[in-house]
MARLO-602090 format. One record per residue: residue in one letter; x, y, z of N, C-alpha, C in turn; residue number from 1. Coordinates in pm, whole numbers, plus 50000, padded with zeros to 5 digits. Each point is the difference from the previous one (the first is absolute). Example, Ala and Ser with C-alpha at 12.3 -4.5 7.8 and 13.67 -1.06 7.14 Angstrom:
<nodes>
node type: A n_u: 51319 n_v: 49431 n_w: 50780 ca_u: 49911 ca_v: 50119 ca_w: 50000 c_u: 50090 c_v: 50120 c_w: 50000 seq: 1
node type: S n_u: 49965 n_v: 50105 n_w: 49928 ca_u: 50082 ca_v: 50119 ca_w: 50006 c_u: 49923 c_v: 50109 c_w: 50073 seq: 2
</nodes>
This chain:
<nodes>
node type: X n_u: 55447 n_v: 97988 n_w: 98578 ca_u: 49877 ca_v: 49988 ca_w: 50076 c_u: 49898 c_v: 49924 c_w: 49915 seq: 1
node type: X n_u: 49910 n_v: 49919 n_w: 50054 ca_u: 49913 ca_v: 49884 ca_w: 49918 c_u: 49865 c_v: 50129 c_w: 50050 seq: 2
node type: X n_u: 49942 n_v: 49946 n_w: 49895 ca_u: 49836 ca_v: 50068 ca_w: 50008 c_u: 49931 c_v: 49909 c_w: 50118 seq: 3
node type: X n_u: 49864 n_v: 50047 n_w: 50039 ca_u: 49982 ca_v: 49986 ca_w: 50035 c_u: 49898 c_v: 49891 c_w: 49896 seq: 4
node type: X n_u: 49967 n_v: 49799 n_w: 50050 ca_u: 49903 ca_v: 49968 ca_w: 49909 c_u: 50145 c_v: 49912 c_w: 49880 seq: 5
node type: X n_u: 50113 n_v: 50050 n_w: 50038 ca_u: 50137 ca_v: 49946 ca_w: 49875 c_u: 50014 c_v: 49870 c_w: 50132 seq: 6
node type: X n_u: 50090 n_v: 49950 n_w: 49893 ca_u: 50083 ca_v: 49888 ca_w: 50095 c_u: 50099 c_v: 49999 c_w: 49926 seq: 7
node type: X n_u: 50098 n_v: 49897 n_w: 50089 ca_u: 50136 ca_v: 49986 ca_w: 49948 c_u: 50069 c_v: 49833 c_w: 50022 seq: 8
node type: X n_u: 50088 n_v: 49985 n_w: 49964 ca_u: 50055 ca_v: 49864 ca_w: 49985 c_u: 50159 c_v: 49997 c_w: 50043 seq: 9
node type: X n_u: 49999 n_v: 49930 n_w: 50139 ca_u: 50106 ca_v: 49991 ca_w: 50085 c_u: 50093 c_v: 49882 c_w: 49916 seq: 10
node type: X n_u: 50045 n_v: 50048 n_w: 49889 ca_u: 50113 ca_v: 49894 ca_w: 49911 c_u: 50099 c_v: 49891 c_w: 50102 seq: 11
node type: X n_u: 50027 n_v: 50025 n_w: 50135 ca_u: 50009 ca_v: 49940 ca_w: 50043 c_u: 49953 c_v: 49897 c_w: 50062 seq: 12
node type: X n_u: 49904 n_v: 50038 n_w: 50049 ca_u: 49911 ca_v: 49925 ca_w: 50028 c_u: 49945 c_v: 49893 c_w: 49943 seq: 13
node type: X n_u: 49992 n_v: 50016 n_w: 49878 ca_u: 49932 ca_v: 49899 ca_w: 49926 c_u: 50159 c_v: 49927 c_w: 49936 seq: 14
node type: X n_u: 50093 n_v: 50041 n_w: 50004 ca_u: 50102 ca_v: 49883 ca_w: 49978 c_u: 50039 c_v: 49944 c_w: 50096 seq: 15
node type: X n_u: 49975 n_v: 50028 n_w: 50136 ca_u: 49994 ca_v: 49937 ca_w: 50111 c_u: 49928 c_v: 49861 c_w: 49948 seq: 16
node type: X n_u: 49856 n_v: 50036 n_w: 50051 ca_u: 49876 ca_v: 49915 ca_w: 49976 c_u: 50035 c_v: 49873 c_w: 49875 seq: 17
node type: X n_u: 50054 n_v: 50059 n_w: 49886 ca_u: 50045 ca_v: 49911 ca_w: 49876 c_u: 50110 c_v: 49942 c_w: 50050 seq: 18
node type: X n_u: 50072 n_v: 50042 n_w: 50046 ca_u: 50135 ca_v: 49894 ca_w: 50092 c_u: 49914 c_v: 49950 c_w: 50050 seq: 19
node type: X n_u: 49945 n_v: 50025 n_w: 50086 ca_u: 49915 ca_v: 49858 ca_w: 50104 c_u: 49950 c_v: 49881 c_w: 49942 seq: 20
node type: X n_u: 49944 n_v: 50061 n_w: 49886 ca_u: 49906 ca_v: 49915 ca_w: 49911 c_u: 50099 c_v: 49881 c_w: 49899 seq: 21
node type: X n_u: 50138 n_v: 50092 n_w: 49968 ca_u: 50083 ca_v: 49887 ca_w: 49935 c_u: 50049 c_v: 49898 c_w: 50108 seq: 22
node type: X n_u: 50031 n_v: 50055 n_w: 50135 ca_u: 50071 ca_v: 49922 ca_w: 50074 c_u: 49895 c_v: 49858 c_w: 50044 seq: 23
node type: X n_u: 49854 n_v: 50033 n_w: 49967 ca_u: 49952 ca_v: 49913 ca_w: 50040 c_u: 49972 c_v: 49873 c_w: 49910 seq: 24
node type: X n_u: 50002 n_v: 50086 n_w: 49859 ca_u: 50008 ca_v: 49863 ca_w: 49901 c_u: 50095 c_v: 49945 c_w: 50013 seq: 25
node type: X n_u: 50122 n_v: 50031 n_w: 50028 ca_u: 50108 ca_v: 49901 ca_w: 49986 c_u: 49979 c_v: 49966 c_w: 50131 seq: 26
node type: X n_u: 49928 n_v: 50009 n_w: 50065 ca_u: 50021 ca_v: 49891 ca_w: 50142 c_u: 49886 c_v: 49885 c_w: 49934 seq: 27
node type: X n_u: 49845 n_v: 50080 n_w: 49948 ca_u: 49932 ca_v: 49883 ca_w: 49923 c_u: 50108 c_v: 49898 c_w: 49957 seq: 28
node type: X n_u: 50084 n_v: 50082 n_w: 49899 ca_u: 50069 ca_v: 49885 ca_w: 49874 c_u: 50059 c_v: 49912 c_w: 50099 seq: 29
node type: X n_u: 50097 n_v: 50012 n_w: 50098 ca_u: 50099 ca_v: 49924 ca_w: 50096 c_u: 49859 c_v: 49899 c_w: 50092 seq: 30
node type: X n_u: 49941 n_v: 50069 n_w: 50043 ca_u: 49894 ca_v: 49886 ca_w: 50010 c_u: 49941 c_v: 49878 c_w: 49926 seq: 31
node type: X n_u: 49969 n_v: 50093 n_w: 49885 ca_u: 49909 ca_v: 49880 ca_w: 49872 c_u: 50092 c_v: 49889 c_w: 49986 seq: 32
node type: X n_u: 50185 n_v: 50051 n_w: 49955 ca_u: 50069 ca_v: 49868 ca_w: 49974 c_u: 50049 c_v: 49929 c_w: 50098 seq: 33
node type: X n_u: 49968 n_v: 50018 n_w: 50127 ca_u: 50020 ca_v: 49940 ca_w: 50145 c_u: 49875 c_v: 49913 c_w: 49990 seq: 34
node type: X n_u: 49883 n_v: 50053 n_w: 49958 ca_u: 49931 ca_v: 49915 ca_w: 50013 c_u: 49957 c_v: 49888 c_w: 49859 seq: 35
node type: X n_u: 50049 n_v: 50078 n_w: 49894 ca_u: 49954 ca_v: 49886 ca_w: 49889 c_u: 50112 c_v: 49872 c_w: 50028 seq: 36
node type: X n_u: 50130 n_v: 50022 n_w: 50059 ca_u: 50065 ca_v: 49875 ca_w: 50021 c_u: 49960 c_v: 49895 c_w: 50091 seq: 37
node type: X n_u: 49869 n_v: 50102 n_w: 50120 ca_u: 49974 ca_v: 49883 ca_w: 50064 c_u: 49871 c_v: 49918 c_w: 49962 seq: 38
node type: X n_u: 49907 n_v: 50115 n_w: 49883 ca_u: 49898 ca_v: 49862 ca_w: 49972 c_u: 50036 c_v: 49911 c_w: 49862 seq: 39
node type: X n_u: 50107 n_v: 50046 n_w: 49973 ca_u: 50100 ca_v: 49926 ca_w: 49895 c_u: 50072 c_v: 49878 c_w: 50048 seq: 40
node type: X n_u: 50015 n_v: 49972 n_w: 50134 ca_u: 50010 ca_v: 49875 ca_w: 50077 c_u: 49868 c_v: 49987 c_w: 50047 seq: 41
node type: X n_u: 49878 n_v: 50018 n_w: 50032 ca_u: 49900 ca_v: 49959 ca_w: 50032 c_u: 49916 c_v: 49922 c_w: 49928 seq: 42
node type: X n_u: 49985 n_v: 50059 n_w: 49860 ca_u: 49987 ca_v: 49906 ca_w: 49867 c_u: 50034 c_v: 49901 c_w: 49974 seq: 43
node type: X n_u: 50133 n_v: 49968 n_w: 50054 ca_u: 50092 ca_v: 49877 ca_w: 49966 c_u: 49890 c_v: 49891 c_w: 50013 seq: 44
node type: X n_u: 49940 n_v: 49992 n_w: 50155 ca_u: 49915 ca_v: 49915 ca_w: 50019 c_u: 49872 c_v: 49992 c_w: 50036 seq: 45
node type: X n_u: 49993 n_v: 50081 n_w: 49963 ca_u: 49825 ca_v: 50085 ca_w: 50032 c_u: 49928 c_v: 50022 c_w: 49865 seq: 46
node type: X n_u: 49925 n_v: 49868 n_w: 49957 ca_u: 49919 ca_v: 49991 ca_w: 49942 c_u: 49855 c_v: 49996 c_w: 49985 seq: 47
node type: X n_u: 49877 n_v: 50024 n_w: 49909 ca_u: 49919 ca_v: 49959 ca_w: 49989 c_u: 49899 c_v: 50146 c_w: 49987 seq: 48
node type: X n_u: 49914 n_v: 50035 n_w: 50040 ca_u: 49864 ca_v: 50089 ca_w: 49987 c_u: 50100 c_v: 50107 c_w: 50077 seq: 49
node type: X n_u: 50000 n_v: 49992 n_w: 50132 ca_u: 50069 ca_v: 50101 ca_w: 50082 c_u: 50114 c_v: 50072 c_w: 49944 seq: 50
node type: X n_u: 50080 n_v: 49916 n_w: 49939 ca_u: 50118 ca_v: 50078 ca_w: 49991 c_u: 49992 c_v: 50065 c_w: 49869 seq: 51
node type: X n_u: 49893 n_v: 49935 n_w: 49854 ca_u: 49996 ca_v: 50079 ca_w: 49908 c_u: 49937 c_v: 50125 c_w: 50061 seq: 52
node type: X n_u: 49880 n_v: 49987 n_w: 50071 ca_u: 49923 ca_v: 50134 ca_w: 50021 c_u: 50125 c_v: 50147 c_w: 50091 seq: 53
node type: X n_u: 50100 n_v: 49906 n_w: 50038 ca_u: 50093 ca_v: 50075 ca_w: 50104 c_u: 50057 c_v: 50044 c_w: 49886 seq: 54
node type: X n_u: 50067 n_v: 49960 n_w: 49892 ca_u: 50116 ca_v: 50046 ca_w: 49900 c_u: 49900 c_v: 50047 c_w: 49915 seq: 55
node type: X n_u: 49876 n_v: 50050 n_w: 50012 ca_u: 49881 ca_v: 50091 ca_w: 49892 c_u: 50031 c_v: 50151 c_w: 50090 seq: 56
node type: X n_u: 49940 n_v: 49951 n_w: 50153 ca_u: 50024 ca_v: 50106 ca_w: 50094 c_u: 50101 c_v: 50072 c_w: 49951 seq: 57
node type: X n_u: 50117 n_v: 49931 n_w: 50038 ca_u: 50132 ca_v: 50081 ca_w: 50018 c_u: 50051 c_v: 50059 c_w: 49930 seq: 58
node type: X n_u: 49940 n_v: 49929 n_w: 49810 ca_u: 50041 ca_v: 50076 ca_w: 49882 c_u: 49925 c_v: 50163 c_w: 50007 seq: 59
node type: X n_u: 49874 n_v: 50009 n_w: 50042 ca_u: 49889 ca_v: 50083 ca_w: 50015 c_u: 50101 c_v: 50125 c_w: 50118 seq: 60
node type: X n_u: 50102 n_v: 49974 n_w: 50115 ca_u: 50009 ca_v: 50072 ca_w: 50106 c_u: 50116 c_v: 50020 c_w: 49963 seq: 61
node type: X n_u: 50070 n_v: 49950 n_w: 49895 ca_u: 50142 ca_v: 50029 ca_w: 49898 c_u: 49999 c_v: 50117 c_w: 49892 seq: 62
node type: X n_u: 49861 n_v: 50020 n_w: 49978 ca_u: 49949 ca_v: 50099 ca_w: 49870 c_u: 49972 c_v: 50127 c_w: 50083 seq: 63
node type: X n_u: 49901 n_v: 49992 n_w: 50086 ca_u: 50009 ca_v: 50104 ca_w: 50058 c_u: 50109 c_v: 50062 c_w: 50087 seq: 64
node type: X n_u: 50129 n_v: 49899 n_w: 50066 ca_u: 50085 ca_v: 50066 ca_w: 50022 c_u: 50098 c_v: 50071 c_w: 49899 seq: 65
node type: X n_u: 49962 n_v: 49935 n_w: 49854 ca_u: 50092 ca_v: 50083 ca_w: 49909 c_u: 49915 c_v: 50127 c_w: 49956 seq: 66
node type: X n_u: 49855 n_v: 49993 n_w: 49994 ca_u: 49940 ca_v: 50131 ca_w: 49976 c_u: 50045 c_v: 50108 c_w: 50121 seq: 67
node type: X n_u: 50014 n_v: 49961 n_w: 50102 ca_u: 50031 ca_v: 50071 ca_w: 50076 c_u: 50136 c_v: 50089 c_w: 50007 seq: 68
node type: X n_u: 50106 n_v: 49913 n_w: 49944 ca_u: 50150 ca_v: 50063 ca_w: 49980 c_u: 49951 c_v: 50086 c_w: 49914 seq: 69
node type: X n_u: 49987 n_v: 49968 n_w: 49854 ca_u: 49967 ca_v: 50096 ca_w: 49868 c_u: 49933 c_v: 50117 c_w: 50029 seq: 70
node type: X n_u: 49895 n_v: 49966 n_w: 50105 ca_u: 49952 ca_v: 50172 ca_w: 50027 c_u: 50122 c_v: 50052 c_w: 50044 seq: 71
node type: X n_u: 50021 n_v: 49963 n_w: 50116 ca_u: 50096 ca_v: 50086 ca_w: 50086 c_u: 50155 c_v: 50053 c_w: 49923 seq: 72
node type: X n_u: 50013 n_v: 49909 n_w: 49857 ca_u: 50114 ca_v: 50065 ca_w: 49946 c_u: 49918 c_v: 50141 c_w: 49882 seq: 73
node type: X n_u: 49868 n_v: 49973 n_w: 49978 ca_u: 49959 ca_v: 50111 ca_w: 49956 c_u: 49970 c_v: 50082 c_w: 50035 seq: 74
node type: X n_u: 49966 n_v: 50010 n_w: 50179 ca_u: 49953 ca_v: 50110 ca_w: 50106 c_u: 50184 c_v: 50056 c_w: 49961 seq: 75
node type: X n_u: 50096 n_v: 49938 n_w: 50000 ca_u: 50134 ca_v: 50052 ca_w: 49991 c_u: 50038 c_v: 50114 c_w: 49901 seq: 76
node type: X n_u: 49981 n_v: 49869 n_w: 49856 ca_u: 49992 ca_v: 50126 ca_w: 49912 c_u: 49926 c_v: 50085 c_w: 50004 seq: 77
node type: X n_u: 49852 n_v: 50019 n_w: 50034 ca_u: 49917 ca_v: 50114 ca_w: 50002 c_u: 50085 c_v: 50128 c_w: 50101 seq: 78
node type: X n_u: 50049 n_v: 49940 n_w: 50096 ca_u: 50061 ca_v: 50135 ca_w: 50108 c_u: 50081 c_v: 50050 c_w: 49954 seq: 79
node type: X n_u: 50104 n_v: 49869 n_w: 49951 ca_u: 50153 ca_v: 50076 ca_w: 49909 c_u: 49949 c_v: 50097 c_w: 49894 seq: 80
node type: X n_u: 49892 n_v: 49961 n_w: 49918 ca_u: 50005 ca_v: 50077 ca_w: 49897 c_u: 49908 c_v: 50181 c_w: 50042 seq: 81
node type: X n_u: 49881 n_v: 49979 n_w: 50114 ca_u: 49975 ca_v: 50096 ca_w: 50008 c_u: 50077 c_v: 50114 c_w: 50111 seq: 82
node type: X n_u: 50119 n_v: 49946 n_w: 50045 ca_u: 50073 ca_v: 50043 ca_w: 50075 c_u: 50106 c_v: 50075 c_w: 49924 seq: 83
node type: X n_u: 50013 n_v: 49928 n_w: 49903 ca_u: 50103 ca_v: 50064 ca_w: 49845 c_u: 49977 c_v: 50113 c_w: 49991 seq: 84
node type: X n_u: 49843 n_v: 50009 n_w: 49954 ca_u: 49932 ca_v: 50063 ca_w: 49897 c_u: 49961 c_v: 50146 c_w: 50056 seq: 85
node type: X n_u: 50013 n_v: 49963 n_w: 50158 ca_u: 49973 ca_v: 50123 ca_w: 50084 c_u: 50134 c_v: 50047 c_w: 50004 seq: 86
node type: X n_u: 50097 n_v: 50003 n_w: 50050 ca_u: 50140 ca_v: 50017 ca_w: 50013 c_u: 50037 c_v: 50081 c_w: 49886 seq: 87
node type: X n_u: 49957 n_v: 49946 n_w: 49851 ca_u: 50043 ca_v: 50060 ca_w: 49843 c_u: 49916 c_v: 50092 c_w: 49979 seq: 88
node type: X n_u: 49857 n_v: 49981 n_w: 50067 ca_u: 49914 ca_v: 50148 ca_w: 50038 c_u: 50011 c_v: 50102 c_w: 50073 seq: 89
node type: X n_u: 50099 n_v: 49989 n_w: 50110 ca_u: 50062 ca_v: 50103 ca_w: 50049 c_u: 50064 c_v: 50032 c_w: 49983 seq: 90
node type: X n_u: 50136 n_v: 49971 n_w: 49921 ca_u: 50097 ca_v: 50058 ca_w: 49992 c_u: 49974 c_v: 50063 c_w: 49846 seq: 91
node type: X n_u: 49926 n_v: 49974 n_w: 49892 ca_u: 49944 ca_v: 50075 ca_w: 49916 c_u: 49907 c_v: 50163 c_w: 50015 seq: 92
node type: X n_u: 49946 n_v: 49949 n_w: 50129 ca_u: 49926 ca_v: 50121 ca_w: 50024 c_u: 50117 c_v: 50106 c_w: 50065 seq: 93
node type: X n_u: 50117 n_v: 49934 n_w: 50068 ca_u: 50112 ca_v: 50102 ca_w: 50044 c_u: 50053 c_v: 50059 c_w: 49934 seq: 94
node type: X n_u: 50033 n_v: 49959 n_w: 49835 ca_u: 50077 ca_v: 50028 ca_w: 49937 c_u: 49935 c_v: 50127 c_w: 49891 seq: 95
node type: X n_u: 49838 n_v: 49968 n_w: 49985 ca_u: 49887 ca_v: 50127 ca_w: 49966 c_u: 50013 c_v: 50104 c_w: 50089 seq: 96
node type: X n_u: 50018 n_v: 50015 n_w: 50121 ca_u: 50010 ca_v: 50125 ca_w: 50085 c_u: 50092 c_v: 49987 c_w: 50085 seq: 97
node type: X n_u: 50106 n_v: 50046 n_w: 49956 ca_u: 50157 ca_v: 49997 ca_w: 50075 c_u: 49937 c_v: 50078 c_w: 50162 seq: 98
</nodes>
């Protein structure tokens, strides 16, 4: 029974949510190199003011899609590890009062 004012943490739930979150970077990643091949032919001949300021852009919307993976593999480890840590906390506390 939880107190009243306690909360609790649906371990599933939140590895749900972290699946979601990996499945979506790798759709980012399958995107990004779908798309860096196509302004990688766009370059070919697309010169001048526009296209540097486009390949400044794109370097700029390349960084934040990798800040974006790196969280989400650390939202990972953070669950794995406090999901551990709870698991090795219960079964410690089982083993104090048979």
């Amino acid at each position: 029974m939880i107190s009243e004012g306690a909360y609790r943490i649906e371990f599933d739930e939140v590895a749900g949510f972290v699946d979601d979150l990996t499945r979506f970077a790798r759709n980012v990643d399958d995107l990004t190199r779908a798309l860096e091949l196509r302004i990688t032919d766009l370059h070919v001949a697309w010169t001048g003011e526009g296209a540097t300021a486009h390949r400044s852009a794109h370097g700029q919307w390349r960084e934040g899609a990798t800040e974006i993976r790196d969280a989400i593999i650390d939202i990972r480890r953070a669950a794995d590890h406090s999901h551990n840590a709870f698991r090795d906390l219960q079964e410690h506390q089982r083993t104090m009062w048979p």
